[in-house]
PQR file with spaces between the fields and no chain letter, atoms N, CA, C, O and H, PARSE charges and radii, in Angstrom:
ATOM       1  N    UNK     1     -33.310   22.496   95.370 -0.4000 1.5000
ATOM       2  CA   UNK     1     -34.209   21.852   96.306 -0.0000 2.0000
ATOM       3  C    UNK     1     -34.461   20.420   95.821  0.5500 1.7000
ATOM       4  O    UNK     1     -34.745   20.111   94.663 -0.5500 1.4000
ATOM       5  N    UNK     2     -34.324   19.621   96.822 -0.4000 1.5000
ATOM       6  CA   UNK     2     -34.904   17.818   96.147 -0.0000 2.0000
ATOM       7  C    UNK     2     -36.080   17.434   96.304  0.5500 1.7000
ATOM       8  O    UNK     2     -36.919   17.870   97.092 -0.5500 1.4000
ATOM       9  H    UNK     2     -34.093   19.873   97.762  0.4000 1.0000
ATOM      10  N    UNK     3     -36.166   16.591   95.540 -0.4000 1.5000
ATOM      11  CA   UNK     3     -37.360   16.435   95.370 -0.0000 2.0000
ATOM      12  C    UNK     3     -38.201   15.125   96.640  0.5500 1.7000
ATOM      13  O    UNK     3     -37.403   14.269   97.021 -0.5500 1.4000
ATOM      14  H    UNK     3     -35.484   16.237   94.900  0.4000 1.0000
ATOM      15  N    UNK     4     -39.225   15.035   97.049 -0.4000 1.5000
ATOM      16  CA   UNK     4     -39.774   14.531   98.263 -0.0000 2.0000
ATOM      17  C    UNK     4     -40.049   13.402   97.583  0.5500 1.7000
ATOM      18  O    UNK     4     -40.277   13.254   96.382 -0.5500 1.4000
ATOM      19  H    UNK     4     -39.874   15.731   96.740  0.4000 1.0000
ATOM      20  N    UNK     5     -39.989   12.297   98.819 -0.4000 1.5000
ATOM      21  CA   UNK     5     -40.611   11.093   98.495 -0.0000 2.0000
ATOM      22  C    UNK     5     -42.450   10.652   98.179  0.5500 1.7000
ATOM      23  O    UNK     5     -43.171    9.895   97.530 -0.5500 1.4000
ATOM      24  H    UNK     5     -39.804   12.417   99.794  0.4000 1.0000
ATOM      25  N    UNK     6     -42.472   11.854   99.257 -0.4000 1.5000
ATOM      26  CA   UNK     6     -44.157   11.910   98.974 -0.0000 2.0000
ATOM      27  C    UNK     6     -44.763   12.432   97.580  0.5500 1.7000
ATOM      28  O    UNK     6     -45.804   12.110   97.007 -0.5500 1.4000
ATOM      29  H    UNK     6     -41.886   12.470   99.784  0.4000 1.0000
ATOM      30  N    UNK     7     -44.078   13.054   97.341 -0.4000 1.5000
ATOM      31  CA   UNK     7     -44.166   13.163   95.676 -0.0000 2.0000
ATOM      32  C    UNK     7     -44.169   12.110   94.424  0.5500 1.7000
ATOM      33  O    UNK     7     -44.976   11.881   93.523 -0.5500 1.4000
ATOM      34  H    UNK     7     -43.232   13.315   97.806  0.4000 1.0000
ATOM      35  N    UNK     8     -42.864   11.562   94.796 -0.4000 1.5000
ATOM      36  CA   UNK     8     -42.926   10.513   93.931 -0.0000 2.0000
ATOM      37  C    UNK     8     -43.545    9.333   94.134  0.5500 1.7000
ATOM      38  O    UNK     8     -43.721    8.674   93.109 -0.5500 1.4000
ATOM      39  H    UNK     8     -42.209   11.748   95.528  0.4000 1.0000
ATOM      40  N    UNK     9     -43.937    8.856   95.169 -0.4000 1.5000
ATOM      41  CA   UNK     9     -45.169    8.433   96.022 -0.0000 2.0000
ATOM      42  C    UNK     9     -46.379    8.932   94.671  0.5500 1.7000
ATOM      43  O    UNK     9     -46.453    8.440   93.545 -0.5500 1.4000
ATOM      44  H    UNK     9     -43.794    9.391   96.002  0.4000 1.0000
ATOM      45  N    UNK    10     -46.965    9.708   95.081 -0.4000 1.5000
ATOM      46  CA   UNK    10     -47.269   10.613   94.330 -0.0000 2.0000
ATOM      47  C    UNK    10     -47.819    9.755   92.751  0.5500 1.7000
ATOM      48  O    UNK    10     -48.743    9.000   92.449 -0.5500 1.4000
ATOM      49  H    UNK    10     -46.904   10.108   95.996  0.4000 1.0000
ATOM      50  N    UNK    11     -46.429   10.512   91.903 -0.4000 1.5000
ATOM      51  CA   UNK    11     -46.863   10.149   90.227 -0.0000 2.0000
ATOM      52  C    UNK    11     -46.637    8.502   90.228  0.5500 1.7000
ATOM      53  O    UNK    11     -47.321    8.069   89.300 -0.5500 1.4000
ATOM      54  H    UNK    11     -45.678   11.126   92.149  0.4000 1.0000
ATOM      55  N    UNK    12     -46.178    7.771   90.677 -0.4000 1.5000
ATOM      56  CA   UNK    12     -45.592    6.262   91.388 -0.0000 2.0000
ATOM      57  C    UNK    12     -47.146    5.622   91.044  0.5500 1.7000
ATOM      58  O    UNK    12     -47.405    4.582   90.439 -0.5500 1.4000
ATOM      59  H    UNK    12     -45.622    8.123   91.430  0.4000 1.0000
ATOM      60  N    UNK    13     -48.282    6.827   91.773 -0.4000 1.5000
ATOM      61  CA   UNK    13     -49.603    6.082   92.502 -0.0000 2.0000
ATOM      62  C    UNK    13     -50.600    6.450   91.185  0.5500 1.7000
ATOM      63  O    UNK    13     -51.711    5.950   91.011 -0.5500 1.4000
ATOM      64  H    UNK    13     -48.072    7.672   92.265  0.4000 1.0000
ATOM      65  N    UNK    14     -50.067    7.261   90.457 -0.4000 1.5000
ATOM      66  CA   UNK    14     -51.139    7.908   89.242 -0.0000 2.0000
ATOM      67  C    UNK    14     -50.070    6.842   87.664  0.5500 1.7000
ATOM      68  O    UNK    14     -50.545    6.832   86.529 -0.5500 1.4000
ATOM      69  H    UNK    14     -49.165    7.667   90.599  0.4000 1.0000
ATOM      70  N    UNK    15     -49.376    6.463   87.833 -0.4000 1.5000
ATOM      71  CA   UNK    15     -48.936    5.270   86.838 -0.0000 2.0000
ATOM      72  C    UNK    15     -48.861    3.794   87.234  0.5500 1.7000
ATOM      73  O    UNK    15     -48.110    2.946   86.752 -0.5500 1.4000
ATOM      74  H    UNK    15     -48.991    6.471   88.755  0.4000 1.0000
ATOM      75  N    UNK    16     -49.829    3.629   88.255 -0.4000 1.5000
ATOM      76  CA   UNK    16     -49.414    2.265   88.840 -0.0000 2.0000
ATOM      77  C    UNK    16     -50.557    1.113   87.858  0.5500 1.7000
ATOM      78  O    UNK    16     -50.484   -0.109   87.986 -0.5500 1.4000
ATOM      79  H    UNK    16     -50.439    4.318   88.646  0.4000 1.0000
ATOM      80  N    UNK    17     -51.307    1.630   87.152 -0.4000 1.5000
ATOM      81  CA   UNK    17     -51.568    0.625   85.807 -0.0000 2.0000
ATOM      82  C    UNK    17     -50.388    0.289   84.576  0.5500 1.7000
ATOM      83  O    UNK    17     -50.518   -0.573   83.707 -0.5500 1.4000
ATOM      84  H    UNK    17     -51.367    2.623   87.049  0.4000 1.0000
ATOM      85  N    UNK    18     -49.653    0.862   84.686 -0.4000 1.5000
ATOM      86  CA   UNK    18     -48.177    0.185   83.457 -0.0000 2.0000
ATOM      87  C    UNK    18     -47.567   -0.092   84.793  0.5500 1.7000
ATOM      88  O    UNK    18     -47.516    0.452   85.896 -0.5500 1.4000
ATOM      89  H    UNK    18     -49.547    1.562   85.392  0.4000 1.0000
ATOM      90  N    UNK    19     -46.933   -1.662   83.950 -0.4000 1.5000
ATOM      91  CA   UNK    19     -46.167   -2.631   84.518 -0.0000 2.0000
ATOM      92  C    UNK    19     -45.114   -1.895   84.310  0.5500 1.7000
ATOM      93  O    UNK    19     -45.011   -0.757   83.852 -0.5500 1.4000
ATOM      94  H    UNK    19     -46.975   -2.104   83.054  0.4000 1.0000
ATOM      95  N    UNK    20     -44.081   -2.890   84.811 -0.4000 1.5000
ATOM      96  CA   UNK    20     -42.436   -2.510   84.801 -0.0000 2.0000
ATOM      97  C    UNK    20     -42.165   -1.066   84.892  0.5500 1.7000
ATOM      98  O    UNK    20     -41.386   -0.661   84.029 -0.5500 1.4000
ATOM      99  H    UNK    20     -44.165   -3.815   85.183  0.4000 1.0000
ATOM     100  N    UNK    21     -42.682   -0.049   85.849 -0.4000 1.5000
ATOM     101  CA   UNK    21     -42.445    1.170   86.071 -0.0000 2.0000
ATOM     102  C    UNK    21     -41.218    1.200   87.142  0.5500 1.7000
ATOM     103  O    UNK    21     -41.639    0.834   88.239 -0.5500 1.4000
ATOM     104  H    UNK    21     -43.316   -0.378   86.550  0.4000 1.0000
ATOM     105  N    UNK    22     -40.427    1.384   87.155 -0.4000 1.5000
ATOM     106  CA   UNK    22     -39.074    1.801   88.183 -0.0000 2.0000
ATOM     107  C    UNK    22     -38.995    3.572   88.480  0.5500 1.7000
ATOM     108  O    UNK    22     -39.732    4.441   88.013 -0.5500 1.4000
ATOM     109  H    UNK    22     -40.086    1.681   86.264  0.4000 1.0000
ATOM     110  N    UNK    23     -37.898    3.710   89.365 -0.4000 1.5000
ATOM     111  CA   UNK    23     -37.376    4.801   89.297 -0.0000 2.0000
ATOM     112  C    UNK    23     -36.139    4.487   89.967  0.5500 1.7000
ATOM     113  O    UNK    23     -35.917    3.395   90.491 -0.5500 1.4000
ATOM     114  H    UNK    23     -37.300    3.004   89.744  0.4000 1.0000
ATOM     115  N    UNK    24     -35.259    5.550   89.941 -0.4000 1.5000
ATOM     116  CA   UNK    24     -33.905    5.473   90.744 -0.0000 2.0000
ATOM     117  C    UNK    24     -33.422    7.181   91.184  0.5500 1.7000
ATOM     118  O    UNK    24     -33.543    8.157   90.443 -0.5500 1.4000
ATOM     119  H    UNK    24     -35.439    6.437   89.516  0.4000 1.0000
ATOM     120  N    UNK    25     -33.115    7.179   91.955 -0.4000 1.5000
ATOM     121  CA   UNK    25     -32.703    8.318   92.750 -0.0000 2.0000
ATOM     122  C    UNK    25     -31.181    8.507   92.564  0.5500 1.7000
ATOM     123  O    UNK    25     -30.183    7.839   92.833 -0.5500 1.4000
ATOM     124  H    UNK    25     -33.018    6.386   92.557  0.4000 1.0000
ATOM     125  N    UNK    26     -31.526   10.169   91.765 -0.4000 1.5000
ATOM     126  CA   UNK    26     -30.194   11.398   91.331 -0.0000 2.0000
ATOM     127  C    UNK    26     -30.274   12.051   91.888  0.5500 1.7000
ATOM     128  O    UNK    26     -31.347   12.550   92.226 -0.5500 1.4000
ATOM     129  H    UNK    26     -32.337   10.712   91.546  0.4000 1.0000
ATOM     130  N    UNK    27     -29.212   12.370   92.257 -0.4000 1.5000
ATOM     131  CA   UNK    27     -28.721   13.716   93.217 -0.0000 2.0000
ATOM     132  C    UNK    27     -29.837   14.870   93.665  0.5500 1.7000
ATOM     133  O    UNK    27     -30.028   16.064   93.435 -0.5500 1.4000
ATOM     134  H    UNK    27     -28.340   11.964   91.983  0.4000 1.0000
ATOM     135  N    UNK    28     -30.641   13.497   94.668 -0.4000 1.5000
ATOM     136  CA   UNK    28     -31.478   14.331   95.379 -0.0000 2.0000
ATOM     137  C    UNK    28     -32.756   14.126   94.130  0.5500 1.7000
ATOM     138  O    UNK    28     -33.892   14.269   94.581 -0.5500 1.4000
ATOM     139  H    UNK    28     -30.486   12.527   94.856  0.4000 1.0000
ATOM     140  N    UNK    29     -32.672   13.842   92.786 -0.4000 1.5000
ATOM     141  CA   UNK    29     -34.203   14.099   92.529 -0.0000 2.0000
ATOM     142  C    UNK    29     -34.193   12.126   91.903  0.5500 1.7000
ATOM     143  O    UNK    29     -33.374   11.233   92.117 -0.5500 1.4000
ATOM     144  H    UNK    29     -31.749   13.725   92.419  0.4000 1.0000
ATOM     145  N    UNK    30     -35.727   12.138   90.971 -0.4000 1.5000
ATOM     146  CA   UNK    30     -35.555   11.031   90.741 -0.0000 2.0000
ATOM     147  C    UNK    30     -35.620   11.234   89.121  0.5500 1.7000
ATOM     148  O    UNK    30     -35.842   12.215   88.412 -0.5500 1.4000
ATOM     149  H    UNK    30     -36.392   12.864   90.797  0.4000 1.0000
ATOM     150  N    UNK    31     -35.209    9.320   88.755 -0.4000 1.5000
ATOM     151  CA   UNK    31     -35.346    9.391   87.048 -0.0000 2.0000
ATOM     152  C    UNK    31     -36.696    8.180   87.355  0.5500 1.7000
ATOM     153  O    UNK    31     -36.800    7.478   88.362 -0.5500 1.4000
ATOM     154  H    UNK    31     -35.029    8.523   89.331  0.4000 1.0000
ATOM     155  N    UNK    32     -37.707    8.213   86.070 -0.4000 1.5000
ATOM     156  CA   UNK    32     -38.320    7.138   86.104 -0.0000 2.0000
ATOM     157  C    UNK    32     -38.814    6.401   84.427  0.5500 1.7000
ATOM     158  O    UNK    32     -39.180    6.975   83.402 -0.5500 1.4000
ATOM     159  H    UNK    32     -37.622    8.783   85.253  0.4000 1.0000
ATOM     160  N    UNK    33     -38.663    5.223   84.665 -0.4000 1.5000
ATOM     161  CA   UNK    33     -38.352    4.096   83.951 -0.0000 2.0000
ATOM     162  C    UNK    33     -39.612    3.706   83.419  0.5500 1.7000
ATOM     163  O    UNK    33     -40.678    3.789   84.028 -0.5500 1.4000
ATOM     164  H    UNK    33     -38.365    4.756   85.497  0.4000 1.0000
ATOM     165  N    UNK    34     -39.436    3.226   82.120 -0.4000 1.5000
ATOM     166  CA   UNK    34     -40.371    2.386   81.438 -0.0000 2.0000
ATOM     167  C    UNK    34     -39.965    1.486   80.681  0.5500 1.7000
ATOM     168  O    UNK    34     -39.290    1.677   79.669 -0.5500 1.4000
ATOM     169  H    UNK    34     -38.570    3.159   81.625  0.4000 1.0000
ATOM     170  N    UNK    35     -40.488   -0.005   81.273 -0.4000 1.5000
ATOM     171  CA   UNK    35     -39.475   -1.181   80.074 -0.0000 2.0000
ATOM     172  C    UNK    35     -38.140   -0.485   79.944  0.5500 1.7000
ATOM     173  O    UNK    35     -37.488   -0.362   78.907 -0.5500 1.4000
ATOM     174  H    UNK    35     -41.035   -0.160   82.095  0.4000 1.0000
ATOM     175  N    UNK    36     -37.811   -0.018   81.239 -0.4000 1.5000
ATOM     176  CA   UNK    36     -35.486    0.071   81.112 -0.0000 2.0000
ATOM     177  C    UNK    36     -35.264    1.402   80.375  0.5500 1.7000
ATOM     178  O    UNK    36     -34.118    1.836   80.259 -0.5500 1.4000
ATOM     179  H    UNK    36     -38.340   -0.118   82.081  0.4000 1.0000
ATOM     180  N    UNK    37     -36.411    2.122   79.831 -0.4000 1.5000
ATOM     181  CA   UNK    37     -36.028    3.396   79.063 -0.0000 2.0000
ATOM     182  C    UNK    37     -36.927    4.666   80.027  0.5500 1.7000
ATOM     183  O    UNK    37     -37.954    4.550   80.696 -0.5500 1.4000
ATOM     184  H    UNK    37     -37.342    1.770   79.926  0.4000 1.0000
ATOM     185  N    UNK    38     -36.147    5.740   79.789 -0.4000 1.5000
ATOM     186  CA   UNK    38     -36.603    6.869   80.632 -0.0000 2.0000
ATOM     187  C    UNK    38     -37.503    7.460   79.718  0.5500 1.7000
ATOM     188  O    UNK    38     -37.450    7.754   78.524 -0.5500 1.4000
ATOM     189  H    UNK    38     -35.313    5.834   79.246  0.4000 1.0000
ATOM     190  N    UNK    39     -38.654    7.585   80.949 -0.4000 1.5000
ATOM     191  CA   UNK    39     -39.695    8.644   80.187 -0.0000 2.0000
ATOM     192  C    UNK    39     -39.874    9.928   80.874  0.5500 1.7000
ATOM     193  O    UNK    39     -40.638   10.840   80.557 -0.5500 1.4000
ATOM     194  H    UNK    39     -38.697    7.347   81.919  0.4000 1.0000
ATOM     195  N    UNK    40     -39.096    9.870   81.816 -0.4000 1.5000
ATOM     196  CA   UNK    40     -39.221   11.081   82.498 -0.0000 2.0000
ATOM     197  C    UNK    40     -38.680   11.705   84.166  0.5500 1.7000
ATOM     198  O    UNK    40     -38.158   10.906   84.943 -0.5500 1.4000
ATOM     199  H    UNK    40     -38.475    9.130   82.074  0.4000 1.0000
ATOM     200  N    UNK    41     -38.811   12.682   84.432 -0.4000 1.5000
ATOM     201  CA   UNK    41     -37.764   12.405   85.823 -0.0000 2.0000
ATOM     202  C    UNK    41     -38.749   13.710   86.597  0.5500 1.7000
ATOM     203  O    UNK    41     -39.049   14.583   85.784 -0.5500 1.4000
ATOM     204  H    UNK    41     -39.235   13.331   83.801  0.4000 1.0000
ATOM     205  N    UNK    42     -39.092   13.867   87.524 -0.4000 1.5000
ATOM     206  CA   UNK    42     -39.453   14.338   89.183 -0.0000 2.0000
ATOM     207  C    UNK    42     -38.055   15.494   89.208  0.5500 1.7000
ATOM     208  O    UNK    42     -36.986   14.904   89.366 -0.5500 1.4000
ATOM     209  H    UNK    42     -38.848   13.157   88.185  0.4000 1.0000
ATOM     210  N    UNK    43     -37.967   16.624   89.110 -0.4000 1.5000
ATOM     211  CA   UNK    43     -37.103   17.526   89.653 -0.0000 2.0000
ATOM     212  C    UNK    43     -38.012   18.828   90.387  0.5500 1.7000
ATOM     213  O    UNK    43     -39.049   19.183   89.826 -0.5500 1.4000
ATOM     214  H    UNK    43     -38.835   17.104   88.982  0.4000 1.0000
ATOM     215  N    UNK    44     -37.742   19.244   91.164 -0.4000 1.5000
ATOM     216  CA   UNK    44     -37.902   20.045   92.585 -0.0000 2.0000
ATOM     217  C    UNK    44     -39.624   19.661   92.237  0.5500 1.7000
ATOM     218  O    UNK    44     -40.294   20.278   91.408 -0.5500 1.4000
ATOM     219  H    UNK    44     -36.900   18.955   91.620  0.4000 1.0000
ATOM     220  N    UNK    45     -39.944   18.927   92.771 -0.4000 1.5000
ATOM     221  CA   UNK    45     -41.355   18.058   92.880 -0.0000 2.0000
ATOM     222  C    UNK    45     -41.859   18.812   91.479  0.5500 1.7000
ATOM     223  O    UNK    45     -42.492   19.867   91.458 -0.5500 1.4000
ATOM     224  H    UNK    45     -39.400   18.426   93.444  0.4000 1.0000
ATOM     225  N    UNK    46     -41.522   18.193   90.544 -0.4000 1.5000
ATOM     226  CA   UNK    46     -42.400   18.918   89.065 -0.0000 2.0000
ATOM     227  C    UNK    46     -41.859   17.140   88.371  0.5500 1.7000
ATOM     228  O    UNK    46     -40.768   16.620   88.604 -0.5500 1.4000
ATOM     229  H    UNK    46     -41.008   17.336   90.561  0.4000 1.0000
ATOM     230  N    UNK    47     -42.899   16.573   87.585 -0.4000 1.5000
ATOM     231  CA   UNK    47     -42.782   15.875   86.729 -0.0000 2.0000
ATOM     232  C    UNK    47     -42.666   16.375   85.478  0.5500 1.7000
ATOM     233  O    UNK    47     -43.550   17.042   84.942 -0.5500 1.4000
ATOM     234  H    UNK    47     -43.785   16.995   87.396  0.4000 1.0000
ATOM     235  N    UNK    48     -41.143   15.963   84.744 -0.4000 1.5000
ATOM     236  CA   UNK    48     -40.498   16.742   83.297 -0.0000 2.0000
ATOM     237  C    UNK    48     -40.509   15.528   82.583  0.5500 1.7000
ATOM     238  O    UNK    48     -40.124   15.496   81.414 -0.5500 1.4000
ATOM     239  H    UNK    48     -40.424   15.421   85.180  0.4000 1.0000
């Protein structure tokens, strides 16, 4: 199952005090970024 935009919406809106936060979209789920390094990724709407 992939993961929803409203989700990542979501943890997006509960880290939006650190700068330079990204994400990029994998096969259907997402990875997300800190200063260019992964801290963590959104799979079937669960933050890992």
């Amino acid at each position: 199952m992939a993961s929803s935009k409203e989700y990542l919406d979501f943890i997006l809106g509960q880290l939006s005090k650190l700068d330079e936060i990204t994400y990029r979209a994998m096969m259907g789920e997402f990875i997300i970024y800190y200063c260019g390094k992964i801290i963590g990724g959104i799979h079937d709407d669960r933050l890992l």
